[in-house]
N, CA, C and O atoms as a GROMACS GRO file, in nm:
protein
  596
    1UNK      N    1  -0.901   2.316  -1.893
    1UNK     CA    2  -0.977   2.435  -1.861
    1UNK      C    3  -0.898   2.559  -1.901
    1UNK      O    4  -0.780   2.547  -1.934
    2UNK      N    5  -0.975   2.706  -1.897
    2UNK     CA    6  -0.886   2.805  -1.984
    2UNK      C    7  -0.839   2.847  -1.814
    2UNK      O    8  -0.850   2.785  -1.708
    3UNK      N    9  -0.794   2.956  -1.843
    3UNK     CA   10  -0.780   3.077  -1.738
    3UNK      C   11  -0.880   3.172  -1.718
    3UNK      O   12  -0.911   3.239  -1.817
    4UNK      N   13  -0.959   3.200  -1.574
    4UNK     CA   14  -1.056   3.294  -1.608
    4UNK      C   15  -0.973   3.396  -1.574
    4UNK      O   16  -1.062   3.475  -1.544
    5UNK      N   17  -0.856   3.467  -1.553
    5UNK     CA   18  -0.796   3.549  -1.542
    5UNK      C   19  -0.812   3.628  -1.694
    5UNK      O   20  -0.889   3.710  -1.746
    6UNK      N   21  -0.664   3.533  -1.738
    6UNK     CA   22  -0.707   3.596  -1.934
    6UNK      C   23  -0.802   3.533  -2.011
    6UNK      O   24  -0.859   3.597  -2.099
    7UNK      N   25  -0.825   3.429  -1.993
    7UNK     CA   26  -0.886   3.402  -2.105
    7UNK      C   27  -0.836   3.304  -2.210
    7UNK      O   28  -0.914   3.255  -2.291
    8UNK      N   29  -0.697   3.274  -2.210
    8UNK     CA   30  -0.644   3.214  -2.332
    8UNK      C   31  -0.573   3.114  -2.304
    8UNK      O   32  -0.586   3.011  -2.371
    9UNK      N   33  -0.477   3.123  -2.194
    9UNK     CA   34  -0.403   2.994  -2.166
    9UNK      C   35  -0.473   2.937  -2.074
    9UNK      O   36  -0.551   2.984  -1.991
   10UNK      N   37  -0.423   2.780  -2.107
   10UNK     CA   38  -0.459   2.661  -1.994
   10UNK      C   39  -0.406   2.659  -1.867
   10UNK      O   40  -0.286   2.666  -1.842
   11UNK      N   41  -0.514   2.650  -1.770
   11UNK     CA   42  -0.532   2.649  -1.672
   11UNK      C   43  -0.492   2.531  -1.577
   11UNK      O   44  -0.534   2.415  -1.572
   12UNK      N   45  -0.381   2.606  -1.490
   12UNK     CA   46  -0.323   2.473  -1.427
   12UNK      C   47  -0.330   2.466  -1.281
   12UNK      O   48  -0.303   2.358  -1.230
   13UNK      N   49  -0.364   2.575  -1.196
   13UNK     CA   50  -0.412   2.632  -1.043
   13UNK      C   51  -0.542   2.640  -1.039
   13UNK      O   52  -0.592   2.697  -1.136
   14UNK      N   53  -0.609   2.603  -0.964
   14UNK     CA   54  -0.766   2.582  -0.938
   14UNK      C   55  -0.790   2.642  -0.808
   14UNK      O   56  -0.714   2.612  -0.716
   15UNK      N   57  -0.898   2.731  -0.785
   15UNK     CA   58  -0.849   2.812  -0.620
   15UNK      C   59  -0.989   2.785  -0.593
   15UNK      O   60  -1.057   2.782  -0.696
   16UNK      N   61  -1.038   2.770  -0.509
   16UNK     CA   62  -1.162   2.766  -0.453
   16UNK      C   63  -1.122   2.787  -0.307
   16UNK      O   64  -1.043   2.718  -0.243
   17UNK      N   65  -1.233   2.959  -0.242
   17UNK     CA   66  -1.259   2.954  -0.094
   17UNK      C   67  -1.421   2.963  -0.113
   17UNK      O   68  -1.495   2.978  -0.210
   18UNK      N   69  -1.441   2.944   0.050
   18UNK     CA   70  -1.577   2.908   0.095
   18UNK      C   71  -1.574   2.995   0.225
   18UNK      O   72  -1.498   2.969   0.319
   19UNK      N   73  -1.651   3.088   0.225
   19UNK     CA   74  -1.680   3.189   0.330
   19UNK      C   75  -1.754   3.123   0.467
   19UNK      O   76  -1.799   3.010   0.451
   20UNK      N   77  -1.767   3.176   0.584
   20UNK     CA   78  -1.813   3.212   0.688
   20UNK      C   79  -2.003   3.169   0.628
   20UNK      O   80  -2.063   3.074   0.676
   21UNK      N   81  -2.044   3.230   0.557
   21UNK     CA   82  -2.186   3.212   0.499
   21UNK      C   83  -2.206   3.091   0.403
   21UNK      O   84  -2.319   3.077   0.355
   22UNK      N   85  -2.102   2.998   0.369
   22UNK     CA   86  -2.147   2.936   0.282
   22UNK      C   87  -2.102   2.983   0.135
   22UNK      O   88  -2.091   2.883   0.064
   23UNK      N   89  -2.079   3.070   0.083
   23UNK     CA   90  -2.036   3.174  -0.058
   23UNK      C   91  -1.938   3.085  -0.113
   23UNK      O   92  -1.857   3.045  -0.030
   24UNK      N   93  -1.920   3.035  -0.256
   24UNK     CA   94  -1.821   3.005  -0.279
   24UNK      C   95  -1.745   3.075  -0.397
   24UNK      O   96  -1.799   3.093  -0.506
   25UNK      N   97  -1.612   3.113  -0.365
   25UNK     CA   98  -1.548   3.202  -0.493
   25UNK      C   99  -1.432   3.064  -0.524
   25UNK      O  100  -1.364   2.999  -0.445
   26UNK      N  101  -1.440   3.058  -0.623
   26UNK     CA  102  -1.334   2.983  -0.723
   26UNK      C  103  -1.295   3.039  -0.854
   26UNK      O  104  -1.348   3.139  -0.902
   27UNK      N  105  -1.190   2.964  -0.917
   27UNK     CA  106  -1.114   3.045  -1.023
   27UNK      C  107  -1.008   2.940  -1.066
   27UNK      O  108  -0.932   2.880  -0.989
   28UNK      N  109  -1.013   2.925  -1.201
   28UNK     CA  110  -0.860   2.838  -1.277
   28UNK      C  111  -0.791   2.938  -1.298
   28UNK      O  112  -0.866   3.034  -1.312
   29UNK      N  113  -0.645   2.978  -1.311
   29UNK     CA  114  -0.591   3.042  -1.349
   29UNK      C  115  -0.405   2.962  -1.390
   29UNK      O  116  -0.343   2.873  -1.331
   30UNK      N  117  -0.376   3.028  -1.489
   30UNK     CA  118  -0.259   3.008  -1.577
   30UNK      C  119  -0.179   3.017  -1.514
   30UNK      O  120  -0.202   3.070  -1.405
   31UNK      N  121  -0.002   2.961  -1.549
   31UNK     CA  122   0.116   3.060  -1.466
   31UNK      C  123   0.136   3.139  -1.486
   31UNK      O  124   0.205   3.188  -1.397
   32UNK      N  125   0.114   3.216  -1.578
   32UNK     CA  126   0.140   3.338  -1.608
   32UNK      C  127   0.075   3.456  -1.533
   32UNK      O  128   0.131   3.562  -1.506
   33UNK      N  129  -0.057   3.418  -1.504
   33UNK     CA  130  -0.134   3.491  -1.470
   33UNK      C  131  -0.105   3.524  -1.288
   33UNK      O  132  -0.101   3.637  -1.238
   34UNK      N  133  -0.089   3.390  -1.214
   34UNK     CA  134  -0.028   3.310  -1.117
   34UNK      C  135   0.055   3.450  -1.097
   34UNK      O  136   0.030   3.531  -1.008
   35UNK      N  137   0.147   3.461  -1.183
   35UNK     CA  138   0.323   3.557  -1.119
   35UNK      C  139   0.278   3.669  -1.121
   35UNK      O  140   0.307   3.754  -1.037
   36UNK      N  141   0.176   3.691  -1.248
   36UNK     CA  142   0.153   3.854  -1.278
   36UNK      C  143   0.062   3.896  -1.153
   36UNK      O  144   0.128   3.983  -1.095
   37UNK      N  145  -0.072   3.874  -1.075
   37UNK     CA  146  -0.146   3.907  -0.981
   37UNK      C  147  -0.097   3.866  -0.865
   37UNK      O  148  -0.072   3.752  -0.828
   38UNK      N  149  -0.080   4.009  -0.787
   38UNK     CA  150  -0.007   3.961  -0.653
   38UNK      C  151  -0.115   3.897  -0.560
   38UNK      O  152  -0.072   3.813  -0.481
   39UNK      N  153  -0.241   3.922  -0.558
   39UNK     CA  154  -0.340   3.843  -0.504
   39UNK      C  155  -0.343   3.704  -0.515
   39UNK      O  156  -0.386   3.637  -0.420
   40UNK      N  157  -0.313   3.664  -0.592
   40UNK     CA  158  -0.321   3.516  -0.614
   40UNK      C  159  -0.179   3.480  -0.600
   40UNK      O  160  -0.163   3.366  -0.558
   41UNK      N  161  -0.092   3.534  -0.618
   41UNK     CA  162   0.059   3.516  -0.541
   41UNK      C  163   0.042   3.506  -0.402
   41UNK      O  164   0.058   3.397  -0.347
   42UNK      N  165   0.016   3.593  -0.349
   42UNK     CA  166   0.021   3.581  -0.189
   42UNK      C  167  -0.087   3.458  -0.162
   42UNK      O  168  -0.051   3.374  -0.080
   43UNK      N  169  -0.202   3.444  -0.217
   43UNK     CA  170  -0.250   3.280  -0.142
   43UNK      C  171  -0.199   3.191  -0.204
   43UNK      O  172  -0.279   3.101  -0.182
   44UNK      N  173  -0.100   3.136  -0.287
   44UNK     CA  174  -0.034   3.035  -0.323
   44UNK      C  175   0.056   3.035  -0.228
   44UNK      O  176   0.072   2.935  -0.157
   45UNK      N  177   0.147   3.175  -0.207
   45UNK     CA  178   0.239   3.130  -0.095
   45UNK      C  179   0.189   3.072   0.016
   45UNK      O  180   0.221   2.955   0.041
   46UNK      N  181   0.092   3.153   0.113
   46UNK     CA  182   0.027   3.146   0.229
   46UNK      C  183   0.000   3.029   0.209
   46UNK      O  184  -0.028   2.981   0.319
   47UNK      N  185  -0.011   2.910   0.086
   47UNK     CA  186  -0.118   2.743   0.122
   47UNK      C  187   0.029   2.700   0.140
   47UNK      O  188   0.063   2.636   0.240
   48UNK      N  189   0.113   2.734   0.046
   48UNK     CA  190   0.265   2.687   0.043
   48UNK      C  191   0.271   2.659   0.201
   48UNK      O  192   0.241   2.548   0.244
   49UNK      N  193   0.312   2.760   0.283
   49UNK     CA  194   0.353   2.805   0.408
   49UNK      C  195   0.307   2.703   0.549
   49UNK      O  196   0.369   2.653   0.642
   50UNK      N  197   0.158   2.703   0.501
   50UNK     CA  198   0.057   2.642   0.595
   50UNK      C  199   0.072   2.493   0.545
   50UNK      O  200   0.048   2.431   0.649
   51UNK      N  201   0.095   2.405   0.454
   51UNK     CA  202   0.129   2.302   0.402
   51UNK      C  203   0.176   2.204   0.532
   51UNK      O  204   0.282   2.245   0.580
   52UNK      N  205   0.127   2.093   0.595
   52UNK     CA  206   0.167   2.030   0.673
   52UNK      C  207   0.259   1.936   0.614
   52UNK      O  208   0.197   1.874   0.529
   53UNK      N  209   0.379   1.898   0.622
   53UNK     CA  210   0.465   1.800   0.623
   53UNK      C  211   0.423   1.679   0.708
   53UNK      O  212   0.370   1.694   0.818
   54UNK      N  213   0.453   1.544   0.647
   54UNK     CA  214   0.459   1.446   0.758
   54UNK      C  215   0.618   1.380   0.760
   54UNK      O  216   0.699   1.393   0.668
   55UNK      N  217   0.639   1.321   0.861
   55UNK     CA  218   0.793   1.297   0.889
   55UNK      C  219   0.778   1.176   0.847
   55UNK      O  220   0.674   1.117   0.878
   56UNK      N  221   0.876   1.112   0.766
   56UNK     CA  222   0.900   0.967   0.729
   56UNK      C  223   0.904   0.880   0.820
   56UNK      O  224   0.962   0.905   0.926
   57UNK      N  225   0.863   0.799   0.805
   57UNK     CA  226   0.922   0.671   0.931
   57UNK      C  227   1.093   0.613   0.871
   57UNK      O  228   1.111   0.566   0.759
   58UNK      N  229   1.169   0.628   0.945
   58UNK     CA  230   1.296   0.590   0.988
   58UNK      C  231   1.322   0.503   1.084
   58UNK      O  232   1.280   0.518   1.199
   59UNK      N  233   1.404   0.388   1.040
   59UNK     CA  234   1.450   0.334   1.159
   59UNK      C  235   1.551   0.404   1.269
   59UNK      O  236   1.641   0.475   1.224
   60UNK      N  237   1.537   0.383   1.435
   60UNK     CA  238   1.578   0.477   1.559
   60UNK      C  239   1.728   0.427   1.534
   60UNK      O  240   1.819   0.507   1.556
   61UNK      N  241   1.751   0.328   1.499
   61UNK     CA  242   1.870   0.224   1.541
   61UNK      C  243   1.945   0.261   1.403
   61UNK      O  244   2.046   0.317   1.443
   62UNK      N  245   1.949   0.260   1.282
   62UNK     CA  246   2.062   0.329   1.203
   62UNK      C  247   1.972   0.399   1.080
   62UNK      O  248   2.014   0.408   0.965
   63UNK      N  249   1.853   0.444   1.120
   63UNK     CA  250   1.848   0.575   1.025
   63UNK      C  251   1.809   0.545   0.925
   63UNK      O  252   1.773   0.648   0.869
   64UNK      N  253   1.786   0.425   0.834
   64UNK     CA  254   1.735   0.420   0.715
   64UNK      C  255   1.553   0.427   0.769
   64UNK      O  256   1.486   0.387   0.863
   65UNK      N  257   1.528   0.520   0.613
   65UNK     CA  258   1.407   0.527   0.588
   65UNK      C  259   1.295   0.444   0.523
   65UNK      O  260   1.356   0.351   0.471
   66UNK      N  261   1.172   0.428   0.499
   66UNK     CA  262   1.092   0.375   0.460
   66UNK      C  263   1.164   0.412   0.279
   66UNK      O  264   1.187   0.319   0.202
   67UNK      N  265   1.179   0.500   0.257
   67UNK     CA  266   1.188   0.576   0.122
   67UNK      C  267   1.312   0.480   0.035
   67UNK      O  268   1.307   0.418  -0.071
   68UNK      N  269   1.450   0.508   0.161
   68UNK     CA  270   1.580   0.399   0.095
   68UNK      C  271   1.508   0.280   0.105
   68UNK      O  272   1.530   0.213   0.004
   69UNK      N  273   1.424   0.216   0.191
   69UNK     CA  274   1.410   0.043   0.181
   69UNK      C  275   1.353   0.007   0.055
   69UNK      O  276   1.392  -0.090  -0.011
   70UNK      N  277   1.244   0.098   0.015
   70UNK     CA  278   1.204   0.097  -0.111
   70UNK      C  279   1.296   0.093  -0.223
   70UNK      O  280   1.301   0.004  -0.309
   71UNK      N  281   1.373   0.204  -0.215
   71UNK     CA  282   1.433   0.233  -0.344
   71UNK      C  283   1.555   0.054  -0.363
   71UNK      O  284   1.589  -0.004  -0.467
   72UNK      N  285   1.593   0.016  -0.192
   72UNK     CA  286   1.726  -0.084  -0.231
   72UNK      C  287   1.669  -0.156  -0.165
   72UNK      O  288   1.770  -0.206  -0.117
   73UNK      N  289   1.556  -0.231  -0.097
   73UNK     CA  290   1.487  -0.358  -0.117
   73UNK      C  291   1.576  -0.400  -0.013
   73UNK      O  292   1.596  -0.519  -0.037
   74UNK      N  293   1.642  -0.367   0.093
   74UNK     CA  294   1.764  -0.395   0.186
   74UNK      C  295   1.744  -0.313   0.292
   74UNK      O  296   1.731  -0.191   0.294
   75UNK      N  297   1.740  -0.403   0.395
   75UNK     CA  298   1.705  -0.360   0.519
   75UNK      C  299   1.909  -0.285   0.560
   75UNK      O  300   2.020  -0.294   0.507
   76UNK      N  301   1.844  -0.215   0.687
   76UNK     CA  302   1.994  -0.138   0.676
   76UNK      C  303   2.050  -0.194   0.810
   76UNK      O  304   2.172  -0.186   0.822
   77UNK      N  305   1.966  -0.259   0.930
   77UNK     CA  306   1.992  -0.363   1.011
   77UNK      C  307   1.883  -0.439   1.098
   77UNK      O  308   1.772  -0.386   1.093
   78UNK      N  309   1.889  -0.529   1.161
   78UNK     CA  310   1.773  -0.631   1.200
   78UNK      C  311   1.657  -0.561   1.264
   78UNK      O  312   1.549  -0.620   1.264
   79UNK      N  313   1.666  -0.443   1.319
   79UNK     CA  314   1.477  -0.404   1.362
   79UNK      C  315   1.421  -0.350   1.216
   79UNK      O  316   1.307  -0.380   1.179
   80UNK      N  317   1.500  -0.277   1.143
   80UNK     CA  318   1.464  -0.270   1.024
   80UNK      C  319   1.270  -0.302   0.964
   80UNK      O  320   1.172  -0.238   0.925
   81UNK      N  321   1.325  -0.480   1.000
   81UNK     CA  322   1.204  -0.544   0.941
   81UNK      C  323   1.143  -0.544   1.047
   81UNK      O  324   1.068  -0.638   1.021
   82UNK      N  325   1.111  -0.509   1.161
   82UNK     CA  326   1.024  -0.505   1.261
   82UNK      C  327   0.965  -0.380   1.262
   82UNK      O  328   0.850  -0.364   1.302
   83UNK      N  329   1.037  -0.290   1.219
   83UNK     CA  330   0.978  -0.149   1.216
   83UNK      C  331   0.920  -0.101   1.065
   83UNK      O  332   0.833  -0.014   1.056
   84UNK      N  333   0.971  -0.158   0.964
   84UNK     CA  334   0.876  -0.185   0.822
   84UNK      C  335   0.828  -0.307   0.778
   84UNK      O  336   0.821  -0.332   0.658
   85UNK      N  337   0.788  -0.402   0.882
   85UNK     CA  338   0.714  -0.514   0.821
   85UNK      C  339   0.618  -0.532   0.768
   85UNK      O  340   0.595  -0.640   0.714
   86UNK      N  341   0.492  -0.386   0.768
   86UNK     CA  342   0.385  -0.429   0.673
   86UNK      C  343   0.408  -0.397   0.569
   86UNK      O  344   0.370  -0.467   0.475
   87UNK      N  345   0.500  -0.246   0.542
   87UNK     CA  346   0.565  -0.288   0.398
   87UNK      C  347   0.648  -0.390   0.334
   87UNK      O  348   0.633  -0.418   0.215
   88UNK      N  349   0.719  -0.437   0.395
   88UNK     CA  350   0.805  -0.575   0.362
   88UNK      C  351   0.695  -0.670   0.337
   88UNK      O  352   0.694  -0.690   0.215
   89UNK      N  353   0.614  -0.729   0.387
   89UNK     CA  354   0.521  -0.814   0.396
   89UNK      C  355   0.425  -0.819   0.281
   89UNK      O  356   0.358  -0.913   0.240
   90UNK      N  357   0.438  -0.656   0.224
   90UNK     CA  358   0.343  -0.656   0.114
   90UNK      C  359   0.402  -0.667   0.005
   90UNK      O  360   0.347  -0.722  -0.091
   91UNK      N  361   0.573  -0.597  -0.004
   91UNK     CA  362   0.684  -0.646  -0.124
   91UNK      C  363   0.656  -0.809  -0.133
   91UNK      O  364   0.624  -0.879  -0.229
   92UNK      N  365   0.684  -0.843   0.019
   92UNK     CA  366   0.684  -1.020  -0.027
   92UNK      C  367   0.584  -1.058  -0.100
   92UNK      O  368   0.618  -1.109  -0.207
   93UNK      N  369   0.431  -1.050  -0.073
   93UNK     CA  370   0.318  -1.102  -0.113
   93UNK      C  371   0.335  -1.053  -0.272
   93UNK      O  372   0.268  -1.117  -0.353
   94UNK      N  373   0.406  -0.964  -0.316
   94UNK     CA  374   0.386  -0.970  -0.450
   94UNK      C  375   0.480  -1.017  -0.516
   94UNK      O  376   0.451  -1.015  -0.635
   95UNK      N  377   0.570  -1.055  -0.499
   95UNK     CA  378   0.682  -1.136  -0.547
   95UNK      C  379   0.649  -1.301  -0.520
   95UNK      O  380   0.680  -1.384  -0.606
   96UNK      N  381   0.582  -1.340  -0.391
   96UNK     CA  382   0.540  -1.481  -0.381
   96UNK      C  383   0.440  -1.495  -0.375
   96UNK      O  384   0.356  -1.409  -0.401
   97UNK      N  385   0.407  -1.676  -0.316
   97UNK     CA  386   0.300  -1.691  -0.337
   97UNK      C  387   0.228  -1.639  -0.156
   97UNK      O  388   0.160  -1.741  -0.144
   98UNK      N  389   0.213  -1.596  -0.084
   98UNK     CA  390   0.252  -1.574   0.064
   98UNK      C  391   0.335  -1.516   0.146
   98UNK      O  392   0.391  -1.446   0.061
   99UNK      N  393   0.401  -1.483   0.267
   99UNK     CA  394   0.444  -1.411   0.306
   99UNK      C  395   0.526  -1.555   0.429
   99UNK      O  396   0.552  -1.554   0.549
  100UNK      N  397   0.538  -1.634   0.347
  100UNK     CA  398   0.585  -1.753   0.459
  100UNK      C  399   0.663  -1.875   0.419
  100UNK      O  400   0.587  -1.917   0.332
  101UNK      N  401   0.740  -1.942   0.422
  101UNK     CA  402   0.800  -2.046   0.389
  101UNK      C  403   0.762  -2.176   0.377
  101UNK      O  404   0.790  -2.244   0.476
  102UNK      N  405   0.702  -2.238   0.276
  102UNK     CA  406   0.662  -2.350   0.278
  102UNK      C  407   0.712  -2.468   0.290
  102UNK      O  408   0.664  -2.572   0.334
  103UNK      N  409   0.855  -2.432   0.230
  103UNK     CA  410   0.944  -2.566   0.151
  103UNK      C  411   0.941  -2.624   0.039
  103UNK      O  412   0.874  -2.592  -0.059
  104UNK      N  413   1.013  -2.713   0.050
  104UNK     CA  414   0.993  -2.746  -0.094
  104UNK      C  415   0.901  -2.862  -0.164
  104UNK      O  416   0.954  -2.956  -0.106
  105UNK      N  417   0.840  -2.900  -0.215
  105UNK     CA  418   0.738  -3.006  -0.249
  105UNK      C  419   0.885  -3.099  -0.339
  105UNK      O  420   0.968  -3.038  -0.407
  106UNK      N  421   0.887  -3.202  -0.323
  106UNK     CA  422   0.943  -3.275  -0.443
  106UNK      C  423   0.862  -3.295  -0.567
  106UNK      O  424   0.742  -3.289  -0.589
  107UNK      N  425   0.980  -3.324  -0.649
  107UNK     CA  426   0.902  -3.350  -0.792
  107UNK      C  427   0.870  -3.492  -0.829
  107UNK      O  428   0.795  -3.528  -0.919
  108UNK      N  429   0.958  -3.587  -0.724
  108UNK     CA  430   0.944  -3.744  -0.750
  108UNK      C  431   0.828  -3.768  -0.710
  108UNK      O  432   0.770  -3.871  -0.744
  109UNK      N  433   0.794  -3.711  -0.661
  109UNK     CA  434   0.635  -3.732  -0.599
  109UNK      C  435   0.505  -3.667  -0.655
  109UNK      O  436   0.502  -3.545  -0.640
  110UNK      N  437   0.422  -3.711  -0.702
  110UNK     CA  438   0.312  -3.656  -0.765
  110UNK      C  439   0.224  -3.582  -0.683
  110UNK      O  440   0.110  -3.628  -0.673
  111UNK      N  441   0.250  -3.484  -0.625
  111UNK     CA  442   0.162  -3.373  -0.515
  111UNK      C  443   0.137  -3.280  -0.574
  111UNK      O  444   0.215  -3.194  -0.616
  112UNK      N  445  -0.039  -3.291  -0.591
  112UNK     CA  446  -0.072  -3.127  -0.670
  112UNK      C  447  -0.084  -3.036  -0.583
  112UNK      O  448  -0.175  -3.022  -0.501
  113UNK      N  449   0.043  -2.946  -0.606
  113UNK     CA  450   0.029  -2.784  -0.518
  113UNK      C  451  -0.109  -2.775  -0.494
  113UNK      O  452  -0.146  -2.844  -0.399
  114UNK      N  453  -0.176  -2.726  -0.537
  114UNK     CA  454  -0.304  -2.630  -0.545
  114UNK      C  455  -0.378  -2.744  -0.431
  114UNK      O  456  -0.416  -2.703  -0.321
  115UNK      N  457  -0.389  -2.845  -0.458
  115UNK     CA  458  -0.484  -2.948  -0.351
  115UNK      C  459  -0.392  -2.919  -0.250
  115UNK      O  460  -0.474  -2.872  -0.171
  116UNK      N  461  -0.271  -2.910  -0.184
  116UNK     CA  462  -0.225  -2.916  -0.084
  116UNK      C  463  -0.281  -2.762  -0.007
  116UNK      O  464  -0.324  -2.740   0.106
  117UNK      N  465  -0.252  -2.662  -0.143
  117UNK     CA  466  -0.307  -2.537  -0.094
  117UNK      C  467  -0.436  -2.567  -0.008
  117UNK      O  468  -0.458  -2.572   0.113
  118UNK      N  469  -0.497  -2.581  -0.101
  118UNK     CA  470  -0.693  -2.643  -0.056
  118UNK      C  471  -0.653  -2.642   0.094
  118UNK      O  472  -0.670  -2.556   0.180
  119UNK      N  473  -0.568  -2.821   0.098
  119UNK     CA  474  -0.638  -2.837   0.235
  119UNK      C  475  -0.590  -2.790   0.358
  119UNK      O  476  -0.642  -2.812   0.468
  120UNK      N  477  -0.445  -2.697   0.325
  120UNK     CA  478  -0.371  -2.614   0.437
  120UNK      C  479  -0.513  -2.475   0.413
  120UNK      O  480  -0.575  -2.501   0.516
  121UNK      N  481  -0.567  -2.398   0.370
  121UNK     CA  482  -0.671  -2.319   0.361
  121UNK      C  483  -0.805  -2.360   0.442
  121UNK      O  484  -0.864  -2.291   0.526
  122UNK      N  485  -0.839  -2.492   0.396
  122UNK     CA  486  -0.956  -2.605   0.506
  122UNK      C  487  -0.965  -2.585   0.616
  122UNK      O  488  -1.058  -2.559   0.691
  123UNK      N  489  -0.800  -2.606   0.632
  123UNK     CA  490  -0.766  -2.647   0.771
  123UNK      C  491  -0.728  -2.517   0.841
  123UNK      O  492  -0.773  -2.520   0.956
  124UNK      N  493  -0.689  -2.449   0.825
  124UNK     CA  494  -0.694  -2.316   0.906
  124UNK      C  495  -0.857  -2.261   0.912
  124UNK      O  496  -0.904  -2.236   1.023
  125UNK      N  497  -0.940  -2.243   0.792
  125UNK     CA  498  -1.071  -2.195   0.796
  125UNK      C  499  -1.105  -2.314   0.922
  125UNK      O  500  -1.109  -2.271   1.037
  126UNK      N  501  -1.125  -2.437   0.901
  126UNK     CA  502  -1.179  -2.536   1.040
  126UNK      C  503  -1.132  -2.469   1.180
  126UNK      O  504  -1.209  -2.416   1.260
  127UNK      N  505  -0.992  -2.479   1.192
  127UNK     CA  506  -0.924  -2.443   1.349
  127UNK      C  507  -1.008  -2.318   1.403
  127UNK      O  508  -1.049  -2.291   1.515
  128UNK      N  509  -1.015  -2.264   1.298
  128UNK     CA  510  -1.012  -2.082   1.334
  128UNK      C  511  -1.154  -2.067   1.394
  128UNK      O  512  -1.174  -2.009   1.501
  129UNK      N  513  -1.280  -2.141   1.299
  129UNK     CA  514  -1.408  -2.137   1.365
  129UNK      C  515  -1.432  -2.285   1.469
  129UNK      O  516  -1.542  -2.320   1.513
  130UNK      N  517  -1.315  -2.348   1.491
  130UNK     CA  518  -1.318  -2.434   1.643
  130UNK      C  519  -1.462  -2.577   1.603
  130UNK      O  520  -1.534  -2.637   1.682
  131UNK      N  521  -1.452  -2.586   1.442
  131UNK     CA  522  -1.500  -2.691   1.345
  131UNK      C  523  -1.451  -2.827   1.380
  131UNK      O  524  -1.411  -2.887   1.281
  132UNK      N  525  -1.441  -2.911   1.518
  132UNK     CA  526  -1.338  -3.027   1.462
  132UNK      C  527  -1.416  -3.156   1.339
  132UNK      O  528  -1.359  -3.240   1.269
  133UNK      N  529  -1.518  -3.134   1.348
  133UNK     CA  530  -1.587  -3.289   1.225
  133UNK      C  531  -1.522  -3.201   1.108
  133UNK      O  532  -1.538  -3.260   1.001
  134UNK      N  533  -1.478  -3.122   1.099
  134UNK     CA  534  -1.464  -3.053   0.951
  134UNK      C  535  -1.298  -3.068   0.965
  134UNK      O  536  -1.235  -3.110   0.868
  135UNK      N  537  -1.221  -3.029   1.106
  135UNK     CA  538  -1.128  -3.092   1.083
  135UNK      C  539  -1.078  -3.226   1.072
  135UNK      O  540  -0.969  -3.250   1.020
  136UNK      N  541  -1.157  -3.316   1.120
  136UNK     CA  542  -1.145  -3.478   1.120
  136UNK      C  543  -1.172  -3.496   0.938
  136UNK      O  544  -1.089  -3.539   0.857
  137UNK      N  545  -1.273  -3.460   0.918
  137UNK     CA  546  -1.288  -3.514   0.769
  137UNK      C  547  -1.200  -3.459   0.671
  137UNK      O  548  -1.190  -3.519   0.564
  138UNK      N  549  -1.111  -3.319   0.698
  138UNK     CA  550  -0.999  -3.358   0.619
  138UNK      C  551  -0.875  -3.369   0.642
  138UNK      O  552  -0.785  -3.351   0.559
  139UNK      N  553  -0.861  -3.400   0.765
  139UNK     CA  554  -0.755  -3.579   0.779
  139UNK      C  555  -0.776  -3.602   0.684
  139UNK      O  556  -0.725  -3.553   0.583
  140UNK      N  557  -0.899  -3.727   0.695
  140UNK     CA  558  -0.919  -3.796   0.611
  140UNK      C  559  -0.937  -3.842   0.524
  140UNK      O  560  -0.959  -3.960   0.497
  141UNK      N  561  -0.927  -3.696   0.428
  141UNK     CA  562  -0.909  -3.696   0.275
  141UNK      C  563  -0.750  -3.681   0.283
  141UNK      O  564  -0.676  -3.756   0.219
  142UNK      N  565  -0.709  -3.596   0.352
  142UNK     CA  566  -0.561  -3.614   0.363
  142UNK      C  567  -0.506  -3.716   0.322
  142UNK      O  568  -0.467  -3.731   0.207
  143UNK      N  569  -0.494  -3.820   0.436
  143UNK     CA  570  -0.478  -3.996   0.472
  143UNK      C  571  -0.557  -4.026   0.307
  143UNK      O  572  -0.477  -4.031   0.213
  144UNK      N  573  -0.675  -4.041   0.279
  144UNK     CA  574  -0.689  -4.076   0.138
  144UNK      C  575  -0.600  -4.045   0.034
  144UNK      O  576  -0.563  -4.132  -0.044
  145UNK      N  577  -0.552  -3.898   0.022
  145UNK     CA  578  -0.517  -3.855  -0.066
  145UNK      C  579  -0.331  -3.894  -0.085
  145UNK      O  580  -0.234  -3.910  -0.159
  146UNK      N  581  -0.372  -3.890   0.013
  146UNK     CA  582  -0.123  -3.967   0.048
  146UNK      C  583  -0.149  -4.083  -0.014
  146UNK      O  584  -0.072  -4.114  -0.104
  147UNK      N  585  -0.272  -4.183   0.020
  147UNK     CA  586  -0.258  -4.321   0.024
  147UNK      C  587  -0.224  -4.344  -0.156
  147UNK      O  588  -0.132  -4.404  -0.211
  148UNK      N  589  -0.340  -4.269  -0.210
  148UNK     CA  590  -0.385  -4.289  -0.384
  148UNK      C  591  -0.250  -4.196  -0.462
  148UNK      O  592  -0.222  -4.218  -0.580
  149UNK      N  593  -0.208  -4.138  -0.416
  149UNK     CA  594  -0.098  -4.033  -0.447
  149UNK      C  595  -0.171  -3.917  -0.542
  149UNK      O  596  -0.106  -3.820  -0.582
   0.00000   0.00000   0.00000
């Protein structure tokens, strides 16, 4: 957008007020234009001024911030992760497959991940809506599925 101030340079401040009646005055204006009109100086400062800050979350116990955990992926001591665990939780989920420890599957054994996924997914969807024929029947593909490997 230009500047409706001059006219020529690009426009990088966008001002819009809205009156008491509904009225709306707006305006792009340049930096240049910005330094040169003290009118539009003084309401840049004044939004400056009025600008609410929010306070970081910090841990109480030694002071590291949400901001350092980010930047060094390192908690700074054990409430740490109690006091940023949904961010931690969401670093994890994108680095794994979950936010939880499975173990390890062997390889001597022919177990397809993804079916085991399945039926740990089954089986929580069953528990959760209090399903037991839905949990009995996959037992029993379970028990099938160990037996055939």
């Amino acid at each position: 957008m230009i500047c409706t101030s001059c006219g020529k340079n690009t426009a990088r401040f966008f001002y819009m007020e809205i009156s008491a009646g509904g009225k709306t005055i707006s305006g792009c204006y340049c930096p240049d234009c910005v330094r040169n009109n003290p009118e539009i100086k003084v309401i840049l400062e004044t939004f400056q001024q009025n600008r609410v800050s929010f306070p970081q979350k910090s841990c109480p116990f030694c002071g590291m911030t949400l901001e350092d955990w980010k930047q060094s992926h390192v908690a700074g001591c054990a409430r740490c992760y109690q006091i940023f665990r949904s961010h931690i939780k969401r670093e994890i989920k994108k680095y794994h497959y979950g936010s939880f420890h499975r173990g390890k599957i062997p390889y001597s054994e022919n177990i397809n991940r993804d079916f085991v996924l399945y039926f740990e997914n089954e089986m929580r969807r069953a528990v959760a809506q209090q399903d037991i024929e839905h949990v009995k029947k996959i037992k029993k593909e379970i028990e099938l599925f160990i037996k055939n490997g």
